[in-house]
N, C-alpha and C positions, 0 to 999 in steps of 0.2 A: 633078301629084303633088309635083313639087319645091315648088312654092308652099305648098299645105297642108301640108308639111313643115316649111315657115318658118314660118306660120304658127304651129303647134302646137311648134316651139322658143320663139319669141317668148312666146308664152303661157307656159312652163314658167318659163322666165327671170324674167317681170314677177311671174311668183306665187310665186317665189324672191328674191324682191329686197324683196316687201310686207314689214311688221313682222309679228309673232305677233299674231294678233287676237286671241287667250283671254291677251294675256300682263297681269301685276300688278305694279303697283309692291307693294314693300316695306312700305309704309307704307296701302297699301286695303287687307291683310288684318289681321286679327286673331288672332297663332298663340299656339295655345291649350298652356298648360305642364303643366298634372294635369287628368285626369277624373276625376270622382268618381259612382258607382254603387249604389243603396242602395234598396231598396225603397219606390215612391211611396203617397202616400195618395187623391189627386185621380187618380191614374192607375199604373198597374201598374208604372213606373220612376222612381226620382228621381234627375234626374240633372244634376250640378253640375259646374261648371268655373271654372278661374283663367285670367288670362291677364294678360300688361300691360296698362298701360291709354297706353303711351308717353308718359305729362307728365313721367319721369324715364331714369334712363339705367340700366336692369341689368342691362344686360350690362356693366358692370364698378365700380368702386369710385369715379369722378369724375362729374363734373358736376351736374347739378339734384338728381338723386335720393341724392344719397352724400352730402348734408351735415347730415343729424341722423341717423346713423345708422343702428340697428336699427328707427327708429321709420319712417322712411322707405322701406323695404323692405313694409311694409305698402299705402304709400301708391303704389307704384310698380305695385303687383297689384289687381285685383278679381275678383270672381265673381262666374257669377249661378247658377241653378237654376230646374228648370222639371220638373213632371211631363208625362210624356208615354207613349204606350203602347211606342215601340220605340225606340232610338237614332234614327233618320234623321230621324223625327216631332220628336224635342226639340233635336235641331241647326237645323230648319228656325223654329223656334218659338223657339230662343233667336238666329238670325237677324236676327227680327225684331224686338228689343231693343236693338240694337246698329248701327252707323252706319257698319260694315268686314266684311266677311265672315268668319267664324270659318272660321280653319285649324289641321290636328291635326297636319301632317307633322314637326312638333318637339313633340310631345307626349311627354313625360317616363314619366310615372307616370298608370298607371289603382289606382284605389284602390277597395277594394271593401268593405262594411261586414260587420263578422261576422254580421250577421243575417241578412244576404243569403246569405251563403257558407254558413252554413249550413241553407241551405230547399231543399237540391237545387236553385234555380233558376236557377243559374248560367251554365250551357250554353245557357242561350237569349238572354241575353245577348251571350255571347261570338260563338256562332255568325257574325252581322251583325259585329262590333267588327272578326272578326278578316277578314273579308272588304273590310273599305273601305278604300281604293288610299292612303287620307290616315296610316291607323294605320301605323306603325311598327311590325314583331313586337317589335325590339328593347327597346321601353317597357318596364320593369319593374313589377310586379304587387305593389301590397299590401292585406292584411288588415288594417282597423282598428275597434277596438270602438269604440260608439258611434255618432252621425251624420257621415253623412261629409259632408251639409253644413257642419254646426257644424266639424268637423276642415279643412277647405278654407277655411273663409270668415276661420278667426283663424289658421293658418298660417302663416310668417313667414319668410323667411332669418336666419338667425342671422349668418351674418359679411357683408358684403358687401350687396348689394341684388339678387343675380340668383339666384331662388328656383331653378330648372330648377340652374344648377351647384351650388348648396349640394346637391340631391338627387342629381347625380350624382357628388358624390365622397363623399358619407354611403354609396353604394350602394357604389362604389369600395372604401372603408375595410371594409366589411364584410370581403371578401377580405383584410384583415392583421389582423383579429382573429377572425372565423372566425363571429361572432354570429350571425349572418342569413346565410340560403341565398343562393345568383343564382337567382334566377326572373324569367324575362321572358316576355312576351306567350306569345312562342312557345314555350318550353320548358314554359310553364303547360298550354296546348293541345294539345303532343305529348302530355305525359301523360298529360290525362286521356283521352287516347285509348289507351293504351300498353299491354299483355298484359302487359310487363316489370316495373313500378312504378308506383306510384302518385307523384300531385303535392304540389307543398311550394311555399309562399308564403313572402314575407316579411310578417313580424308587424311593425305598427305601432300608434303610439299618439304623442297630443298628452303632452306632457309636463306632470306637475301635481306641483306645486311641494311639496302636502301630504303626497306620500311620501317626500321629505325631511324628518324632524321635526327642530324645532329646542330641545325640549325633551325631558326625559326622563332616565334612567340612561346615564351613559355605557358604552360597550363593553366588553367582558370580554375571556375570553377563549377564547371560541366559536371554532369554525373555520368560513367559510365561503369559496367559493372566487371570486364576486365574479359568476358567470354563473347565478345561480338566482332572474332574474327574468323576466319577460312583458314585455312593451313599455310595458305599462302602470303596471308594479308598480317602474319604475327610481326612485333616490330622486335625482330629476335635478331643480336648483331654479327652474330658469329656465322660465317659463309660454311657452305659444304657439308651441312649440319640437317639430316631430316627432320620435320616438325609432324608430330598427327596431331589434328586437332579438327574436331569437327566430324560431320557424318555425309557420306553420298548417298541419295535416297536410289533405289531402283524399285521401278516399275516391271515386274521378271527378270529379264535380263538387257535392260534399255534401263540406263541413268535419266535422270528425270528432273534432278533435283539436288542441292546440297544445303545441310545445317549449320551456323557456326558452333562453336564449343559452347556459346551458350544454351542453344536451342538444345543441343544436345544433350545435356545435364535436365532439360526438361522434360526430353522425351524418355529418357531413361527414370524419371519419376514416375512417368506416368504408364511404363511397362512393370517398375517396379524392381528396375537393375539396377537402382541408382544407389550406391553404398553411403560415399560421402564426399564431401568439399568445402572449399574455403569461400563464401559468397562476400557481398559487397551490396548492400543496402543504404539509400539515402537515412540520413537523418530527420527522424519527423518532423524535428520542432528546429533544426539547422540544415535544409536541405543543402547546402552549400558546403556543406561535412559530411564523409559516410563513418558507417559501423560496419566493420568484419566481423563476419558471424563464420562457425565451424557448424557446418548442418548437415544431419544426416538422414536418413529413412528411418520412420519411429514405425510403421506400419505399412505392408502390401499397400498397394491403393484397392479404392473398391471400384467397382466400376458395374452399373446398372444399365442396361439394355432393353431397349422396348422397340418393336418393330411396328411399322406404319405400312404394312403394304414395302415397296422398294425404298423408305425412308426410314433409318435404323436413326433412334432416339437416344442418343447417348448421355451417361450421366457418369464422370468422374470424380471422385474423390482423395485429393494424392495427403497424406497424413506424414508432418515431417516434425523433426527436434534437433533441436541446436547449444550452444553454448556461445556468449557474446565475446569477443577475442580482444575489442576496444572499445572504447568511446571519446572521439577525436573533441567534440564540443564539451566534454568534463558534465554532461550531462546525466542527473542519476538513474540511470533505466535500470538498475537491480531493483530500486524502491517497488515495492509492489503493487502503488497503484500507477507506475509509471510503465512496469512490463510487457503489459498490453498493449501498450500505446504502440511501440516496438513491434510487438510480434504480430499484429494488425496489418501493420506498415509493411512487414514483408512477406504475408501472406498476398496482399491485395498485388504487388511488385510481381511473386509468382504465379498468380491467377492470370494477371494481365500477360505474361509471356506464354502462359500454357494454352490461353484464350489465340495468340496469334499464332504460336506453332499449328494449332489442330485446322485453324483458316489455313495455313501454309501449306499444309498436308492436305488436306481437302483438294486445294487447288494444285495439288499435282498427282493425285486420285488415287492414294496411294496409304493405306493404310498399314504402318509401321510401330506400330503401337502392340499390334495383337488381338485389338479390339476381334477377331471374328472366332476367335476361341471363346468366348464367353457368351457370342452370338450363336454360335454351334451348338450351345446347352437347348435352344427352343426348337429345334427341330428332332423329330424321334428319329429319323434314320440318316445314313451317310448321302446318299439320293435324290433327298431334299434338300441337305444341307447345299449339297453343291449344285441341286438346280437354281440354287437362291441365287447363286453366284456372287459373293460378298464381296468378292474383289474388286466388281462393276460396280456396286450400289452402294461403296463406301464413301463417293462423289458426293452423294445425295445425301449424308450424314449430316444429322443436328446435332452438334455436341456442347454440351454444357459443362462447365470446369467448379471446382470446390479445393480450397484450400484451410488445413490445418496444420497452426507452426507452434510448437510449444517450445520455451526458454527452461534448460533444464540447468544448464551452469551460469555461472556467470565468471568463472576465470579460477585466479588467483588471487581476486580480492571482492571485496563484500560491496563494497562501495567506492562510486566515482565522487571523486574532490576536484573542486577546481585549483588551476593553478594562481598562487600566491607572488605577484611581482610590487613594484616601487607604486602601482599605479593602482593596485589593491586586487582584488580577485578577479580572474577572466573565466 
């Protein structure tokens, strides 16, 4: 007994002591930075991927690949595409293409084409995506019109040469301007699972150069507030450039609907994600000038609930503070019986947008707010809750909007003066 004892210590030891036999160098895989998903022609998926190709260096700003620049950042990536009927089919199949084994566990961004997203077919997709041990939930999800071959294949990092950190800190910066939702793998998939709410993407688009015009009437003096566009509609000049801005509404897993970056910053008030950003408010008493305000969330929103039968009575409250950043007319809005005037002004400004996002939402029957988590407080059991079916009789919602904007800075100086010219004060 003692012997076979020894024995089977000895054995335990020497198969303790072997290297990893499944183990990889760094350099026999191939980790793959964006997927792209869009419906195939040769086969029921098209499905595209980027990844280094390692002849340069991007993960940071030196060596081989950092020395012509933005041009080199292309050359430092490739992709390929493959139709295939399911995921595992097209990884196995772009396998064999490639001379390293393709890996996802640093996969960034799954990208999905608006065509797709909206054919209901989305869920069977996802279903496999979200089950392989390689995917990250953490990935971040976006919406983009057009192919998302073509969008993946000219793609480019704009600063630097390491595509994956340019997407993670464009996703980053969303949270200090408020344009784009967080949506990630996972949070995309609770949703469309969820009795409470429905799901919300981030909207993308390759950046084209022509909605920048360079000729024409110069500007007037229109008021607009700088977040009333699509992802695709920014007049951004620089080609081969992703833009996120904005949000895709779904209804489960059927696109339904999209926000622009302004709508967006209003619905994230009024879930209460919203951190901060730079707004742009008329002038009360010079509408023909604005004021840049710095605003942020001074309080959760409240939001009051009262059920009618299948007609939920909604009552929000979103509670916001700011700091004024200009004043273009030389007008004195620090004076304190003039502050109000101000912060009136741009309460009434986000009332009236929050008043049409919840019409907009309504009319695509789709509540992305959250509102049924706080409707789930009146019912005593889970049973009830979901016979209510919230996510039907969200259509039939009253909702009423409440705005409060407190002025807590006023800058770097105490008082606005007007300017002094030959013609005397303006």
């Amino acid at each position: 007994m003692r012997k076979l004892s020894l024995v089977l210590i000895i054995c335990i030891i020497a198969a303790m002591l072997s290297s990893c036999y499944d183990s990889n160098e760094v350099d026999d895989l191939l980790h793959v930075n964006i997927i792209g998903i869009e419906r195939g022609i040769s086969d029921k998926w098209r499905l595209t991927i980027k990844f280094s190709t390692l002849k340069g260096n991007p993960g940071g700003g030196s060596g081989s690949g950092g020395g012509n620049g933005g041009e080199s950042g292309q050359e430092d990536y490739t992709s390929l595409t493959v139709d295939a009927p399911s995921l595992f089919a097209g990884i196995d199949m772009l396998n064999s293409s490639v001379s390293r084994r393709l890996n996802f566990m640093h996969t960034e961004v799954l990208v999905i084409s608006e065509d797709l997203a909206e054919s209901g077919m989305l869920g069977e997709f996802l279903a496999p995506i979200i089950r392989f041990r390689q995917i990250r939930r953490s990935m971040h999800v976006f919406v983009i019109n057009g192919s998302v071959m073509n969008a993946i294949n000219t793609v480019k990092p704009l600063v630097g040469t390491a595509l994956s950190k340019n997407l993670q800190i464009m996703v980053k910066e969303g949270k200090a301007t408020g344009y784009i939702p967080h949506s990630t793998l996972q949070s995309f998939y609770d949703q469309m699972k969820s009795a409470y709410r429905q799901p919300t993407v981030i909207l993308a688009a390759l950046s084209n150069p022509k909605n920048l015009k360079i000729n024409g009437e110069k500007w007037g003096n229109k008021f607009k507030t700088g977040g009333e566009y699509y992802a695709d509609e920014l007049p951004v000049s620089r080609q081969n450039v992703i833009n996120l801005f904005g949000t895709a509404v779904f209804d489960g897993d059927k696109m339904v609907g999209k926000l622009t970056g302004e709508e967006t910053r209003l619905m994230q008030m009024a879930t209460g994600e919203f951190r901060m950003g730079f707004f742009t408010t008329q002038d009360p008493k010079e509408p023909s000038l604005v004021i840049p305000l710095d605003v942020r969330q001074a309080k959760k929103p409240k939001i009051i609930i009262r059920l009618e039968g299948d007609k939920p009575i909604i009552h929000l409250k979103v509670m916001l503070e700011g700091d004024i950043l200009a004043v273009q007319s030389r007008i004195n809005y620090e004076k304190p019986e003039l502050m109000p005037v101000l912060e009136r002004s741009f309460e009434k400004q986000i009332k009236d947008g929050l008043d049409k996002l919840m019409e907009k939402c309504i009319g695509f029957k789709t509540d992305i707010f959250g509102f049924g988590q706080t409707a789930a407080r009146q019912f005593l059991t889970i049973q009830e809750w979901e016979k209510y079916n919230w996510v039907k009789n969200f259509q039939n919602a009253k909702i009423t909007t409440e705005v409060k904007f407190t002025i807590k800075r006023t800058g770097t100086q105490l008082k606005t003066s007007p300017i002094i010219t030959t013609k005397g004060k303006e």
